[in-house]
N, CA, C and O of each residue as an XYZ file, in Angstrom:
560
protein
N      87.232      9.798    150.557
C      86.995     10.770    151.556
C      85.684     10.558    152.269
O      84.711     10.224    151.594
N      85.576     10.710    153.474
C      84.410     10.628    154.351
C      83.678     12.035    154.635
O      84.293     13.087    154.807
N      82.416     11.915    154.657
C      81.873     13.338    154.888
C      81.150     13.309    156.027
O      80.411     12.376    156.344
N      81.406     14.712    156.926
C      81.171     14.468    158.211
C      78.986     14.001    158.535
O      78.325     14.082    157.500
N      78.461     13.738    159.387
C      77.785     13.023    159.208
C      76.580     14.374    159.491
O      76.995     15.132    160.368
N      75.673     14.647    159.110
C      74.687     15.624    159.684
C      74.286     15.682    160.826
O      73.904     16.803    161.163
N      74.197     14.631    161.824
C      74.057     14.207    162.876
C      74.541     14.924    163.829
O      73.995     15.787    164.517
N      76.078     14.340    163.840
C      77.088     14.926    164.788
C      77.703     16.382    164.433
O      77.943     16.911    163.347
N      77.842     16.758    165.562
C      77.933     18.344    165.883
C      79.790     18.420    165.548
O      80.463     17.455    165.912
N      80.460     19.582    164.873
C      81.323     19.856    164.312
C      82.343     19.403    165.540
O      81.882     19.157    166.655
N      83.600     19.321    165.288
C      84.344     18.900    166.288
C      85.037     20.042    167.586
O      85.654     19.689    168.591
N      84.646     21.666    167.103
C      85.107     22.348    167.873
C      84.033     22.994    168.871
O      84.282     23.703    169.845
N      82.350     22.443    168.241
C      81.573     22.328    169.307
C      81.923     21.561    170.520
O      82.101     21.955    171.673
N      81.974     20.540    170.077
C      81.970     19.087    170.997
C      83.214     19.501    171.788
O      82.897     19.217    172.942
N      84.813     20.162    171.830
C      85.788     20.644    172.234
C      84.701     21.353    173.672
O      84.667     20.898    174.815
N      83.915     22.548    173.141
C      83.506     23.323    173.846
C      82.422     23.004    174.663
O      82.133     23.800    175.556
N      81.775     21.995    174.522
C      80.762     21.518    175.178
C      81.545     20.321    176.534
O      80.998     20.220    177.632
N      82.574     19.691    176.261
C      83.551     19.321    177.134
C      84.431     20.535    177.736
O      84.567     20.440    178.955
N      84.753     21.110    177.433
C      85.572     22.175    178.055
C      84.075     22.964    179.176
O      84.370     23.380    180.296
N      82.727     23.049    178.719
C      81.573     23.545    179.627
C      81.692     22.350    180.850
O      81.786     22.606    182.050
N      81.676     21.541    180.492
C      81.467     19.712    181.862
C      82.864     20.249    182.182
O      82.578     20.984    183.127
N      83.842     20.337    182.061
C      84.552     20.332    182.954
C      84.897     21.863    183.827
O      85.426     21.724    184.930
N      84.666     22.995    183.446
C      84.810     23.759    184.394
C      83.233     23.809    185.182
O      83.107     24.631    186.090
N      82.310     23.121    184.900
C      80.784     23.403    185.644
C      81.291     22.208    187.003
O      81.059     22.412    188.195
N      82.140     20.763    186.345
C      82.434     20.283    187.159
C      83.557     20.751    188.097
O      83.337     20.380    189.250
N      84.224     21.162    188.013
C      85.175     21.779    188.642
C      84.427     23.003    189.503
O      84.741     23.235    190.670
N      83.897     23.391    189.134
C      82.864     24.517    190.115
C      81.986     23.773    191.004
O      81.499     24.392    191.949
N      81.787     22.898    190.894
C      80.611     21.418    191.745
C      81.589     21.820    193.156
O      81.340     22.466    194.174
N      83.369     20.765    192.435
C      83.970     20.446    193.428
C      84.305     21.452    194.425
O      84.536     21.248    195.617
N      84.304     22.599    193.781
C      85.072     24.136    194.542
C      83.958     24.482    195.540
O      84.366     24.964    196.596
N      82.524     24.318    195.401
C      81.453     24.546    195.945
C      81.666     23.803    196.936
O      81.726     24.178    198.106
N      81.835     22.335    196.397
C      81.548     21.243    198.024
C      82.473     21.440    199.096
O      82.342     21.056    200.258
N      83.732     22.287    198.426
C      85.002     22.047    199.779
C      84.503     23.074    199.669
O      83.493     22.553    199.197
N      84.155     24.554    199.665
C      83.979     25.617    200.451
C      82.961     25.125    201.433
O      83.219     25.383    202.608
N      81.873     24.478    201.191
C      80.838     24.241    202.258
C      81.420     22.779    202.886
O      80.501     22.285    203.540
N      82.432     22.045    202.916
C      82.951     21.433    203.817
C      83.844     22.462    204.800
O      83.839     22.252    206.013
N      84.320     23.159    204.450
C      85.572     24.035    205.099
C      84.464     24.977    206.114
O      84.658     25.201    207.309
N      83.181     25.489    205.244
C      82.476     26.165    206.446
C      82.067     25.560    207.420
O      81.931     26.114    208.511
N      81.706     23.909    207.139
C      81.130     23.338    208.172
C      82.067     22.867    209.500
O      81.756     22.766    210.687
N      83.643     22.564    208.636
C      84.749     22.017    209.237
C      84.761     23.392    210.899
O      84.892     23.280    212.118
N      84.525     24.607    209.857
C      85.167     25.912    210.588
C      84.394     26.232    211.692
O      84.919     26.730    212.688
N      82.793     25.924    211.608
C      81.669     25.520    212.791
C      81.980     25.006    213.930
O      81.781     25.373    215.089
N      82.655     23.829    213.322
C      82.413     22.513    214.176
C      83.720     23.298    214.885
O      83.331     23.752    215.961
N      84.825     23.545    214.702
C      85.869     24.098    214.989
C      85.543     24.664    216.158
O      85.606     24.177    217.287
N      85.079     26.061    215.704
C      84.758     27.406    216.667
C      83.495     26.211    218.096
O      83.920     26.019    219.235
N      82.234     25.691    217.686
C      81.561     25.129    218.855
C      82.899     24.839    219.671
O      83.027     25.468    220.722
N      84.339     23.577    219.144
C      84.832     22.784    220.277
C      85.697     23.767    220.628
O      86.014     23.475    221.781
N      86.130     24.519    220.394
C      86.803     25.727    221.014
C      86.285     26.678    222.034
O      86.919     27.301    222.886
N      84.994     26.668    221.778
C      83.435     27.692    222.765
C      83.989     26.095    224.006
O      84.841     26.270    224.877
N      83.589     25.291    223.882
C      82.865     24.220    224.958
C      84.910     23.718    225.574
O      85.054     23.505    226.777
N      85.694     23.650    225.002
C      86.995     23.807    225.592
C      87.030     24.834    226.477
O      86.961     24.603    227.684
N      87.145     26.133    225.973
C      87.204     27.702    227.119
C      85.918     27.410    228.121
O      86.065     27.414    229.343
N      84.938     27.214    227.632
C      84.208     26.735    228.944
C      84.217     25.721    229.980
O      83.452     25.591    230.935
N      85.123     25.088    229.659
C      85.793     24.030    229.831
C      86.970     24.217    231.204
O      87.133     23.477    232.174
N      87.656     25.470    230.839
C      88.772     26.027    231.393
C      88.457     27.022    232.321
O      89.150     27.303    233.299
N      87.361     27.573    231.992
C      86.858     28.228    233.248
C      85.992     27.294    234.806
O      85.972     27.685    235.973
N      85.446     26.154    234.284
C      85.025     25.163    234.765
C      86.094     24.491    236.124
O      85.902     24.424    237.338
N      87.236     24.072    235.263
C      88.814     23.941    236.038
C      89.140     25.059    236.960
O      89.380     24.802    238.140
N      89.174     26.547    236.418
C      89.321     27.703    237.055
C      88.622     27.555    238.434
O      89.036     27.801    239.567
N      87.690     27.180    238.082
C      86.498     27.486    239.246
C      86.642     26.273    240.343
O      86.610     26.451    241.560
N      86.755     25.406    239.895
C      86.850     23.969    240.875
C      88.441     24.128    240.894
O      88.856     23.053    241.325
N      89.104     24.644    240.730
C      90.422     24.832    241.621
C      90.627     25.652    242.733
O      91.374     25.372    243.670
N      89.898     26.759    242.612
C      89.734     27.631    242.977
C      89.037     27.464    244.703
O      89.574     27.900    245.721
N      87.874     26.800    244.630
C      87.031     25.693    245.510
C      87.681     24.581    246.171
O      87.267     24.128    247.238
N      88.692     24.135    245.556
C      89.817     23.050    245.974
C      90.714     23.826    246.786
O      90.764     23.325    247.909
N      91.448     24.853    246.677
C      92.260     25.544    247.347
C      91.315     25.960    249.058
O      91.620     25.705    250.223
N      89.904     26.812    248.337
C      89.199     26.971    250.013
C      89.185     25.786    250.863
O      89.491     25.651    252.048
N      88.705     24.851    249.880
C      88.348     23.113    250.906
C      89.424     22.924    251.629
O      89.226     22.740    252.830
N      91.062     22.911    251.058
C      92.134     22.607    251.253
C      92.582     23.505    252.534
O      93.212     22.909    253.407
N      92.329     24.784    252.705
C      92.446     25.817    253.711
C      91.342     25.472    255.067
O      91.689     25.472    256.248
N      89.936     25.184    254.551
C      89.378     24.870    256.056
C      89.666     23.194    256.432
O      89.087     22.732    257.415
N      90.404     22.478    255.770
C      90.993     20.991    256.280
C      91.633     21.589    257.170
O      91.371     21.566    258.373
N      92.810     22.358    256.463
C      93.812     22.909    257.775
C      93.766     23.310    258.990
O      94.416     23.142    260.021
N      92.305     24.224    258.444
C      91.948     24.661    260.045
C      91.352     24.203    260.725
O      91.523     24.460    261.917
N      90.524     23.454    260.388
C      89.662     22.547    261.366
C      91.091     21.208    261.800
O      91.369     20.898    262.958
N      91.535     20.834    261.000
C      92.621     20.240    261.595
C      93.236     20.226    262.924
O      93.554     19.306    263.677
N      93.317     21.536    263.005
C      94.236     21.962    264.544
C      93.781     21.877    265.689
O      92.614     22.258    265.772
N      94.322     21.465    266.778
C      93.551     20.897    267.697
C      92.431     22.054    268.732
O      91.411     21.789    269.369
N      93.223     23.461    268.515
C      92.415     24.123    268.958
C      91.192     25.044    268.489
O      90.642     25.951    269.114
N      90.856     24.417    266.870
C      90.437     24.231    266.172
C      88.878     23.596    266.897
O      87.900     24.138    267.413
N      89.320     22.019    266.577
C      88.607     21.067    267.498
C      87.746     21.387    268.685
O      86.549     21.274    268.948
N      89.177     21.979    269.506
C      88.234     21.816    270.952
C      87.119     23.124    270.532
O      85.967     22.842    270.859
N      87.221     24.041    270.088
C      86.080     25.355    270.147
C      85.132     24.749    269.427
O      84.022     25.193    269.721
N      85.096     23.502    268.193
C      83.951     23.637    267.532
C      83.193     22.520    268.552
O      81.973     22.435    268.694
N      84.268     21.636    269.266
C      82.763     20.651    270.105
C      82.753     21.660    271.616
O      82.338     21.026    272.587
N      82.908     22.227    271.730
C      82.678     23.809    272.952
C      81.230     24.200    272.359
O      80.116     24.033    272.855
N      81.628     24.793    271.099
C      80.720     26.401    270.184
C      79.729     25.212    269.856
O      78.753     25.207    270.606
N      79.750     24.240    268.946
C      78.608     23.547    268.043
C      78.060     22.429    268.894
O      76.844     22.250    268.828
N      78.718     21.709    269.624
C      78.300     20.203    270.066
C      77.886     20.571    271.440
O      76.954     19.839    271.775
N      78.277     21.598    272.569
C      78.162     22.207    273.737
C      78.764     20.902    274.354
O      78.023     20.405    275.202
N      80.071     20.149    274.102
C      81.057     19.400    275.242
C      81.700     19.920    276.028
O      81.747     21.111    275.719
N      82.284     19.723    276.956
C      83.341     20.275    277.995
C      84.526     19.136    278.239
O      84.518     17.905    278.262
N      85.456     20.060    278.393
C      86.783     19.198    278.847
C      86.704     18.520    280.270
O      85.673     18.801    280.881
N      87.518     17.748    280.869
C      87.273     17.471    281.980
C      88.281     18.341    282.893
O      89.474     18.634    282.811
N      87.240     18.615    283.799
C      87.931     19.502    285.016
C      87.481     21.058    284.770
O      87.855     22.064    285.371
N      86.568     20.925    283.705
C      85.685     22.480    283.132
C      84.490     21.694    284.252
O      84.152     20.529    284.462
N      84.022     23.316    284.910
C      83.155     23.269    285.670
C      82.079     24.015    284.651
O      82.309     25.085    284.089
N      80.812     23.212    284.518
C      79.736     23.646    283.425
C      78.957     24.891    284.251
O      79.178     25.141    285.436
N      78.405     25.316    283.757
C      77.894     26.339    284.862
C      76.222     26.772    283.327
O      76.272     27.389    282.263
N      75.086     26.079    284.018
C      73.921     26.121    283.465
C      73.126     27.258    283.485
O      73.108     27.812    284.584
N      72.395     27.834    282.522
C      71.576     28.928    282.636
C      70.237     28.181    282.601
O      70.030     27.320    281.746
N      69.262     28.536    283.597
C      67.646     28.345    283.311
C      67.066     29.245    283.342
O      67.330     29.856    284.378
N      66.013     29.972    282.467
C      65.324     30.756    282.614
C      64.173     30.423    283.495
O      63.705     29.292    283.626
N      63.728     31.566    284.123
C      62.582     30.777    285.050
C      61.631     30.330    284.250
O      61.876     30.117    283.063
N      60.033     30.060    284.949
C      59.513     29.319    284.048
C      58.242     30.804    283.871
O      58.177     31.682    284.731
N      57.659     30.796    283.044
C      57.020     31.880    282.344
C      55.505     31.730    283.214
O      54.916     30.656    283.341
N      55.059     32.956    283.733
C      53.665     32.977    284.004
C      52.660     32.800    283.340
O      52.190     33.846    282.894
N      52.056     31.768    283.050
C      51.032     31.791    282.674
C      49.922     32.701    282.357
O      49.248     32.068    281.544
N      49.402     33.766    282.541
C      48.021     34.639    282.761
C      46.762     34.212    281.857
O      46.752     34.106    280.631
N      45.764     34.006    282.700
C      44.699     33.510    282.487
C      43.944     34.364    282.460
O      43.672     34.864    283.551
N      43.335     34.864    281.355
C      42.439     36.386    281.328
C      41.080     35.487    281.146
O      40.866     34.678    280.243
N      40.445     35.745    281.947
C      38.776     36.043    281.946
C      38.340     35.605    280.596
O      38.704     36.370    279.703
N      37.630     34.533    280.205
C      37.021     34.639    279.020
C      35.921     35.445    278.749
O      35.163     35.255    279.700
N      35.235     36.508    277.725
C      34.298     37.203    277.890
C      32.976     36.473    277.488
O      32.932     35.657    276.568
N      32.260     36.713    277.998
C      31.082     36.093    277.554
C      30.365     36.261    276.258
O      30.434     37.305    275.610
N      29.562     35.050    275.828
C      29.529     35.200    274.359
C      28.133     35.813    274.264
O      27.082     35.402    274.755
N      28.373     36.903    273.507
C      27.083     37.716    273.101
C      26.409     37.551    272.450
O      26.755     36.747    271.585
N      25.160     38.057    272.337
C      23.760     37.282    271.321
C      24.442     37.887    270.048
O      25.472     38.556    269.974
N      23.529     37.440    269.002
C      24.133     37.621    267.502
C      23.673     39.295    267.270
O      22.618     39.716    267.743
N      24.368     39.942    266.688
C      24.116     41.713    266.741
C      23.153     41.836    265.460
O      23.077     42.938    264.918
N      22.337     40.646    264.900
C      21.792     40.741    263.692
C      20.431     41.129    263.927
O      20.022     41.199    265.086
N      19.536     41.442    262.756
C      18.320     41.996    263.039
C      17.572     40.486    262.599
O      18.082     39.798    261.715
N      16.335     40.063    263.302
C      15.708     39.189    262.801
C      15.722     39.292    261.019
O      16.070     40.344    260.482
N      15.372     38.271    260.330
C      15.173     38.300    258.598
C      16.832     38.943    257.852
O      16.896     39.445    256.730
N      18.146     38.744    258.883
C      19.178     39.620    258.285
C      19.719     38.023    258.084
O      19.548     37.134    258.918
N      20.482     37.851    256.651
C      21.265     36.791    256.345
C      22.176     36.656    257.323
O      22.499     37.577    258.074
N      22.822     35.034    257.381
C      23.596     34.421    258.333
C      25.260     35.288    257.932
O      26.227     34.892    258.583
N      25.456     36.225    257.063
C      26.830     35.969    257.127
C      26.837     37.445    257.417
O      27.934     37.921    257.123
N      25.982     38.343    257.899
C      25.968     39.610    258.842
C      26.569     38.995    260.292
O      27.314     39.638    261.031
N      26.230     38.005    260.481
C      26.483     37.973    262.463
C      27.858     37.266    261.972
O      28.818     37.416    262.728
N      28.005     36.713    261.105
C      29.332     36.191    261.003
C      30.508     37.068    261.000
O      31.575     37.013    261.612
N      29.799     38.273    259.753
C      30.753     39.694    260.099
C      30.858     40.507    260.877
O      31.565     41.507    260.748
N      30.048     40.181    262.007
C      29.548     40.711    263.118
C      30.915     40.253    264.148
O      31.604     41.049    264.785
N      31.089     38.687    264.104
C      31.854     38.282    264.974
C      33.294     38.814    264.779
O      33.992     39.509    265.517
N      33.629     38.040    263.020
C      34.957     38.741    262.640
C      35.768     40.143    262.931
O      36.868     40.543    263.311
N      34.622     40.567    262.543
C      34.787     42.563    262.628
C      34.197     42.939    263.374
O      33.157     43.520    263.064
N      34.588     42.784    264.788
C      33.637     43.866    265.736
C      33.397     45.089    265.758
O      34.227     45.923    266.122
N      31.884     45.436    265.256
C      31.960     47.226    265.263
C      30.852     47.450    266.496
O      29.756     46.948    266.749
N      31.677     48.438    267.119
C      31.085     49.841    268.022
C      31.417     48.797    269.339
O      30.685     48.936    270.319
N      32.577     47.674    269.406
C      32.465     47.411    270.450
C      33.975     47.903    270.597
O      34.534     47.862    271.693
């Protein structure tokens, strides 16, 4: 008969100390896919945000495509044409008699320059009294 060794730990420890590694490991793995699945679920929701923004983007430049598509049409038409080089370019058809406006030419008036007056300062008064003198005329 063999006797178990002092060393080694009874055999229904060692059961239980493997049965601990494997549900601690099994809790590792359950941990990593929940925080893969949250990250998966992130990434998810961003390309779903930047898709709908995406679709409103389309919304909008279709939307802009349809106006563009409406003033082709109208500028298209020939009477279209003739008003915008009439209204914008000032052309005439032939056999249109132009008929010119001039305003006369503006009178000039030449007022009197007044004569330049001595400085309103008192002898010994700093230079930037007659300066405010000129700027701001007082009592004249």
């Amino acid at each position: 008969m063999t006797t178990p060794e002092a060393s080694s730990p009874p055999a229904g420890t060692q059961i239980r100390r493997n049965s601990r590694l494997i549900v601690i490991g099994a809790l590792v793995l359950c941990l990593l896919f929940v925080v893969g699945y949250v990250q998966r679920s992130a990434d998810r929701a961003a390309v779903e945000a930047e898709i709908s923004a995406l679709r409103v983007e389309i919304a909008q430049a279709r939307v802009k495509q349809a106006v563009l598509q409406d003033e082709l049409e109208q500028i298209e038409q020939p009477r279209a044409i003739d008003a915008a080089a009439r209204n914008d370019l000032g052309l005439i058809l032939r056999g249109d008699q132009p008929i010119v406006v001039l305003e006369p030419p503006a009178v000039a008036e030449q007022a009197p320059l007044p004569a330049a007056a001595p400085p309103a300062t008192a002898p010994g008064a700093p230079d930037w009294w007659g300066w405010l003198g000129e700027i701001l005329p007082f009592g004249e």
